[in-house]
C-alpha positions in Angstrom: 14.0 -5.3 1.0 15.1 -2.3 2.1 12.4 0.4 3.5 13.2 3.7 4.7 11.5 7.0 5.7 13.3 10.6 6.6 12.7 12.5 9.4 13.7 15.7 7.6 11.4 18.8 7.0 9.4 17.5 3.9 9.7 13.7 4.9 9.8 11.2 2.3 9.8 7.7 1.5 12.1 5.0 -0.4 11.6 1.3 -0.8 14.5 -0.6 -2.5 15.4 -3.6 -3.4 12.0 -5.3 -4.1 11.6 -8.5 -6.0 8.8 -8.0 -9.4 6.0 -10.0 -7.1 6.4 -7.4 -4.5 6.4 -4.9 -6.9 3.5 -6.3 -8.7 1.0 -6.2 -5.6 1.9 -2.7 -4.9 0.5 -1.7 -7.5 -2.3 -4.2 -7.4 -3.4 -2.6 -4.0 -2.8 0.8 -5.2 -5.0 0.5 -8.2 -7.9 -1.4 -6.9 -7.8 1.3 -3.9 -8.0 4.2 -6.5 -10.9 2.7 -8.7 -12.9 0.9 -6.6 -12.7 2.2 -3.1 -12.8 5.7 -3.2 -15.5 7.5 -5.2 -16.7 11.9 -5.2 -19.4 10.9 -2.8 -17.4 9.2 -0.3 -15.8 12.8 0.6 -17.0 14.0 3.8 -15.8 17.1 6.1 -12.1 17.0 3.2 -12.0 13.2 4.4 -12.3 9.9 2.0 -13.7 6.7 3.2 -13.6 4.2 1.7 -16.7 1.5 0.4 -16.8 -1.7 1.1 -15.8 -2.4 -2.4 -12.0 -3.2 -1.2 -11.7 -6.7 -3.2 -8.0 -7.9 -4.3 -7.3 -11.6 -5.2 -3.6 -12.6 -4.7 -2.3 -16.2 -5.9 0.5 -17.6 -3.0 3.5 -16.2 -4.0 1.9 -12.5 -4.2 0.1 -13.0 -0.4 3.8 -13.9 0.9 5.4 -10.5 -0.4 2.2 -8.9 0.9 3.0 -10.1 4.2 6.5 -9.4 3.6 6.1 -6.1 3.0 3.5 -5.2 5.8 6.4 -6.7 7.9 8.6 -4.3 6.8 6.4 -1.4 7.6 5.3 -2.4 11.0 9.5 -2.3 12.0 9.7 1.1 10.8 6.0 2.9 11.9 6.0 0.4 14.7 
């Protein structure tokens, strides 16, 4: 796995090189973040916080590329 950020003027993002599991519980989080977590009265002062509704079941093989992946992002944001 490969993840990068740039440091230029509009920073952006790349991940490469995932295997379909890691892809897979990307977009797991992702969606169960943007139905279930966030709803029009959790804004507050242009801020969202989230409910305690953050639920995501993972067999084995999907918790290991989740840890994979939060590796990956700890070596680059430190």
């Amino acid at each position: 796995m490969k993840l990068t950020i740039s440091k230029s003027k509009e920073p952006k993002g790349t991940i490469s090189g995932l295997s379909m599991t890691e892809v897979d519980v990307i977009l797991n989080i992702v969606d169960v973040a943007d139905r279930r977590c966030f709803n029009v009265n959790d804004k507050d002062d242009d801020r969202w916080y989230s409910n305690d509704d953050f639920i995501l079941v993972l067999d084995d093989n999907q918790r290991k590329a989740l840890a994979k992946i939060g590796n990956e992002i700890r070596k680059i944001i430190g």
